[in-house]
N, C-alpha and C positions, 0 to 999 in steps of 0.2 A: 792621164798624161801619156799612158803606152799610144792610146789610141791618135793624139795629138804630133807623136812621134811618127807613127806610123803614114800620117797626111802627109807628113814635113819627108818624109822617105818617098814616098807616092808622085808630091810633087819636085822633087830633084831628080825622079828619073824622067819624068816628064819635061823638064826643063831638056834634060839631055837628049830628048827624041825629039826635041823641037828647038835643038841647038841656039839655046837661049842661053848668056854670060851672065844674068841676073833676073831676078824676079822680082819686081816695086808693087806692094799689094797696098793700094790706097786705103784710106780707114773710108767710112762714111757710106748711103746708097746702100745698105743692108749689111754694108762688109763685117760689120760687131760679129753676129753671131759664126757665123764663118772663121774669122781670125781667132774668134774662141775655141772652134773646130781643130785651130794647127797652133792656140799658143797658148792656149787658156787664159785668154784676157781679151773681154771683148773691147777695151779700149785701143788707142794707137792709132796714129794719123797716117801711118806707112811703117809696113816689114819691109825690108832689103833682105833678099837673101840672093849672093852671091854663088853661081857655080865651086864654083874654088872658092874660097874664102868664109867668113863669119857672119852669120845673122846678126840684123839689129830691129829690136824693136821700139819704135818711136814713139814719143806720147810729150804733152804738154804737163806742165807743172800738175795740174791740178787730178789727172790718171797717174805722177808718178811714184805712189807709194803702192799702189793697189797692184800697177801693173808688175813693180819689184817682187809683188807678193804672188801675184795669179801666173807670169808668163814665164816660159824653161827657158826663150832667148835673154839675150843679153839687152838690154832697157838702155834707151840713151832720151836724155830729156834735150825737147825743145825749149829755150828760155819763152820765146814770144811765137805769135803766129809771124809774125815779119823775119823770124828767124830760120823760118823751115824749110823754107826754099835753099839757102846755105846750108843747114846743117843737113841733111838728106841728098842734096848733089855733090856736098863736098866726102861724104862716107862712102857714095856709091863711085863716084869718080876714082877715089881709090882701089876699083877692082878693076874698071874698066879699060878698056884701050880704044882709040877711036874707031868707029865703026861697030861696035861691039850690037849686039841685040837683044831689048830689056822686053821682057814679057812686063803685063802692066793692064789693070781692070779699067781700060780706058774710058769708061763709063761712067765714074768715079771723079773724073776730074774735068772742070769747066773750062772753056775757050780760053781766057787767061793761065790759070796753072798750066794748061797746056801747051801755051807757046812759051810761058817760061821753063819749063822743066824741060821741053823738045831743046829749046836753046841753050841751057846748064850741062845738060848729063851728054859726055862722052859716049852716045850711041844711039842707035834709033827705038822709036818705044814700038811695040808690039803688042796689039789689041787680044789677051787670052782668056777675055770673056765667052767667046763662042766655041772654046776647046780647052784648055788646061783647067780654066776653073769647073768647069761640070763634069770633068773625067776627076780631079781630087775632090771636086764636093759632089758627088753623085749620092751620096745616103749612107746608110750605116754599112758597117763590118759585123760579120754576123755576132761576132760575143761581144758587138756593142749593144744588139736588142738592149740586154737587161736593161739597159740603162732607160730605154724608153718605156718599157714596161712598166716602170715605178711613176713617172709622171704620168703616164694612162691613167694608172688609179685614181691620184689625185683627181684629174679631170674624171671620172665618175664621182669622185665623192662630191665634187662639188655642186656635179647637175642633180644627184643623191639628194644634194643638201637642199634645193629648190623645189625640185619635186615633194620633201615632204615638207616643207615650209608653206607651201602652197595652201590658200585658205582665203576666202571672200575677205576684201578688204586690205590686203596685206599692201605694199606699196612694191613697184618696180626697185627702186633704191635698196628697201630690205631685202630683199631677195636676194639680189647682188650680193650683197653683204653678209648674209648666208651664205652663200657659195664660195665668196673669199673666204671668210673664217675657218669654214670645213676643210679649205684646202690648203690654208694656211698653216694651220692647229695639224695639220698630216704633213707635212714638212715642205711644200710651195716656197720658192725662194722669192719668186718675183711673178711677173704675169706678163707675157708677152704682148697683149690687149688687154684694156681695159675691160671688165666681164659685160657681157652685152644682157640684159631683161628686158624683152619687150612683150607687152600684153596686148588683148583684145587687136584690134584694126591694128595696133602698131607693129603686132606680130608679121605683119606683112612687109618692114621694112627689112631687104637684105642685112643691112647692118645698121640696128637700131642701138640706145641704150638707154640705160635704168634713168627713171625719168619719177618722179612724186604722184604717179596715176596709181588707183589701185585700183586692183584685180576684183574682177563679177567672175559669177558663178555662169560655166558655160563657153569660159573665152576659153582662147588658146593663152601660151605661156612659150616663149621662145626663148632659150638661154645659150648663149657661146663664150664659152670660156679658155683661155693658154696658159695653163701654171706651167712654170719654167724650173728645174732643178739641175743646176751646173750647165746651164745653156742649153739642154734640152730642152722640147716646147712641146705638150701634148695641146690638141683645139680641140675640144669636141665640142658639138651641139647638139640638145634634144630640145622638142617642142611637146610641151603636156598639153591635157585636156582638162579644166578644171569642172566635175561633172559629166554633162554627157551632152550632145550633140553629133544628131546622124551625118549630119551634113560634115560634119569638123573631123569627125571618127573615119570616113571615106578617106578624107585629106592625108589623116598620118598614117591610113593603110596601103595608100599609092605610094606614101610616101616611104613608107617601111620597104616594100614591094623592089621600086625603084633600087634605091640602095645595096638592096640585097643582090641583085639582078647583075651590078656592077661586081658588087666584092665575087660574086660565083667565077666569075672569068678572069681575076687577076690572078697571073703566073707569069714567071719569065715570057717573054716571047711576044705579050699583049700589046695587044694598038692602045695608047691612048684615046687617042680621037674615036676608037671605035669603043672603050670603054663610056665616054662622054655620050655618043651617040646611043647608049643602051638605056641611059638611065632615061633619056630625053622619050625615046620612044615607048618604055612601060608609062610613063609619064602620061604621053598622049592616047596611049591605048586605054586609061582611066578618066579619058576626058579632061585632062589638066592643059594648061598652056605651058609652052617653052618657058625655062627661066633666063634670065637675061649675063650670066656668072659662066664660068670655068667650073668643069665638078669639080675643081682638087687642084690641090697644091703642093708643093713639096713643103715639109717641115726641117726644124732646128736650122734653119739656115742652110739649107742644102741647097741645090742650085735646080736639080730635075727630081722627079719629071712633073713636067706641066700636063695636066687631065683636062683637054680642053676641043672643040670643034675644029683646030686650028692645028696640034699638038704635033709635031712630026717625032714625038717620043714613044719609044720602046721600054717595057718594063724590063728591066734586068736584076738578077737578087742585089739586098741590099738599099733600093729603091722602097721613099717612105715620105709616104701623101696622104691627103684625106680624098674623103668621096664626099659629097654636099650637096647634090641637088636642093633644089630649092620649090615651094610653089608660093605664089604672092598673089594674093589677092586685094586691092586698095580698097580700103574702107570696110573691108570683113575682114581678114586675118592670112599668115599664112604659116607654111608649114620647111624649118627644114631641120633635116639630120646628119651630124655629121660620125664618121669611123675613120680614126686614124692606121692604117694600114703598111705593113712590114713586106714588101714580097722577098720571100725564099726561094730555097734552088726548086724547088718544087710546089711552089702553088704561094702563099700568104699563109701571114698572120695577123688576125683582126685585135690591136692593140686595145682600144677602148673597147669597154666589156658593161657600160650601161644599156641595161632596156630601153631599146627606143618603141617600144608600146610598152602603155602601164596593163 
């Protein structure tokens, strides 16, 4: 909750530097885990928070005991969806004055709501998808690590759990189901994805899953898993080898290589785009082909940074993404691994802590 506070602080000074009279943060479009970031409740169809005046968190009948219980604002229920256009312009219009200037995730809300709410609310809306939301949801605060550090685990125990379940015959489906258990049985509240198991040839689908195939001696084994605890999300992925294969064992050492190659250069100050560009090129200097993905992504609902060919992101402390190269091969197999990653004021911290070679 301190840390929830702290967002809710973060973003009213930013309100005030971008001389905004309110802030309308839409639910829906990812906004869950984020609003859990500032209320602890990932439900609610729209916060109002007023410059001057009282937050309100909004939600329909069926989030409104959860959200009485999970969020520090003050909860106002919508009877109906027919009802939220009124109740939400009629609370917010009570701060307003005409002309006023609403910051608002305008990406969130479709061609319709849009021309109704523009024509309801006393003021014009202001798009702060491209500036307030990724300056307050930029990544953790530093004595929030702990928090992510306890989901890392989980996400090792779980790829733990597949790794040693691993055995000719066994199915994609159990596997899975191994992985859940272990991370469940360790205290996993929920899973942010469904846990991915793909074997043999399938292992070559970016994002495959547990499917009634079972596992030969000699394949690959790919697993991606998000146990989530209080809305933090750790992802990791490892790729086993069941057995031995020179050809497969190259695979997850370009692939180890790569990875490594990235996490060496993350510090304050890094390129993105030239993080992306490093794994791509150990990649090619082992004779691997470009993978077709983004290395990384920001986690728990954070907004940056994007790790990507494209990225015009800076890493700054407090920034927390994964790495993920990828190699895919159709109809052999393919190989990826992911490290969930913390950058500090001086250099990183590599959160998930499984061997990605056995």
């Amino acid at each position: 909750m301190d840390f929830n506070k702290r967002r809710y602080a973060h973003l009213k000074r930013q309100m005030e530097e971008h001389e905004l009279d309110m802030v309308w943060l839409v639910g829906g479009a990812g906004m869950g885990p984020r609003l859990q970031r500032l209320t602890g409740s990932t439900s609610g169809t729209a916060v109002i928070i007023p410059i001057d005046g009282d937050p309100a968190h909004f939600v329909y009948g069926v989030d409104y005991n959860s959200t009485l219980d999970e969020s520090w604002l003050p909860v106002k229920l919508i009877e109906s969806r027919s009802a939220a256009l009124h109740a939400i312009t009629k609370y917010a219009n009570g701060y307003l004055k005409d002309g006023a200037r609403i910051g608002v995730n305008l990406g969130s809300l479709n061609h319709s709501s849009y021309a109704s709410y523009s024509k309801e609310l006393r003021g014009d809306l202001v798009d702060i998808s491209g500036d307030i939301i990724p300056e307050v949801w930029f990544g953790l605060y530093p004595d929030e690590v702990k928090f992510h550090r306890t989901v890392s685990k989980l996400a090792d125990i779980g790829c733990s759990a597949v790794r040693e379940a691993m055995r000719p015959g066994i199915t994609e489906t159990d596997l899975a189901a191994e992985a859940n258990y272990a991370m469940q049985r360790n205290g996993a509240e929920t899973f942010s994805f469904q846990t991915i198991v793909s074997t043999g040839e399938r292992s070559a689908y970016s994002h495959g899953w547990p499917t009634p195939r079972k596992l030969k001696d000699g394949e690959f084994v790919l697993v991606d898993l998000g146990p989530t605890i209080g809305g933090y999300a750790a992802d990791e992925t490892r790729t086993y080898l069941l057995g031995s294969d020179a050809n497969k064992e190259k695979m997850l050492e370009a692939m180890d290589k790569a990875v490594q190659a990235v996490i060496d250069k993350v510090r304050p100050g890094a390129s993105c785009r030239e993080l992306d560009a490093i794994s791509r090129r150990v990649l090619n200097e082992h004779g691997f082909p470009d993978y077709m993905h983004s290395l990384g992504h920001p986690l728990s609902g954070f907004v940056t940074p994007m790790i990507s060919k494209t990225s015009k992101d800076i890493l700054k402390p407090g920034h927390l993404f994964t790495v993920e190269p990828g190699i895919y091969i159709p109809g052999y197999g393919g190989v990826r691994m992911e490290e969930n990653v913390v950058v500090t004021e001086d250099g990183y911290e590599k959160l998930t802590r499984g061997p990605r070679l056995l």
